[in-house]
C-alpha positions, -999 to 999 in steps of 0.1 A, spaced: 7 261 164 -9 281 140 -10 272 103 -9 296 74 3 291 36 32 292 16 20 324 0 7 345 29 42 330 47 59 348 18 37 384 15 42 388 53 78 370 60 91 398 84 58 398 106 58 359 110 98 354 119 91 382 144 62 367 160 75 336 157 114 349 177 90 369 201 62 352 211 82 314 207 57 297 185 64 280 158 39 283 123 32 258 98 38 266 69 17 247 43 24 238 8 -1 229 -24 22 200 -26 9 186 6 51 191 18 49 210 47 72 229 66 79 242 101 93 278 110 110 279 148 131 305 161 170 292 165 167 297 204 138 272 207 150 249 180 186 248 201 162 243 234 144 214 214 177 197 205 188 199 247 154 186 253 159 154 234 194 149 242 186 145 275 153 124 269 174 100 251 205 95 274 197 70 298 228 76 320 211 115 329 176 104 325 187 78 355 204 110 375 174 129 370 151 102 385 175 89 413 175 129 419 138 129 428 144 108 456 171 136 473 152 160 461 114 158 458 94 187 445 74 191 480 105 206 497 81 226 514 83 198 545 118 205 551 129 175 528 158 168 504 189 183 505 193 214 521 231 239 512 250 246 542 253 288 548 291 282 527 278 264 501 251 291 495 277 316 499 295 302 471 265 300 452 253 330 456 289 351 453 287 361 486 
């Protein structure tokens, strides 16, 4: 995250919210006061917000890891669960 100050944050506002929307970094924005302040786009803030909802409900953080079981990440053996032709019809709009 890169850091610049209150005053440069001001002199080049429209260059910093675009970088900041485009390239999805937040900046730090520090103050002489020592009160800091971050700038995020709305997009990754709202993705931030998702992010810890999820870490903090125990009912989906329990789905997620009884999921791992049905469906581990080396799927390349032929394990976990595998859509019948329908089902990836339906999917897939078909």
């Amino acid at each position: 995250m890169d850091t610049i100050s209150v005053n440069k944050f001001r002199d080049n506002l429209k260059s910093v919210v675009e970088n900041v929307i485009n390239q999805h970094e937040p900046v730090k924005i520090t103050r002489r006061s020592g009160e800091d302040f971050v700038v995020i786009s709305a997009d990754d803030w709202e993705r931030e917000q998702e992010s810890l909802y999820v870490l903090q409900n125990k009912n989906l953080m329990q789905q997620i890891s009884e999921s791992i079981t049905t469906h581990p990440s080396d799927n390349a053996q032929g394990r976990g669960y595998q859509p019948t032709n329908g089902e990836l019809n339906e999917i897939l709009d078909l």
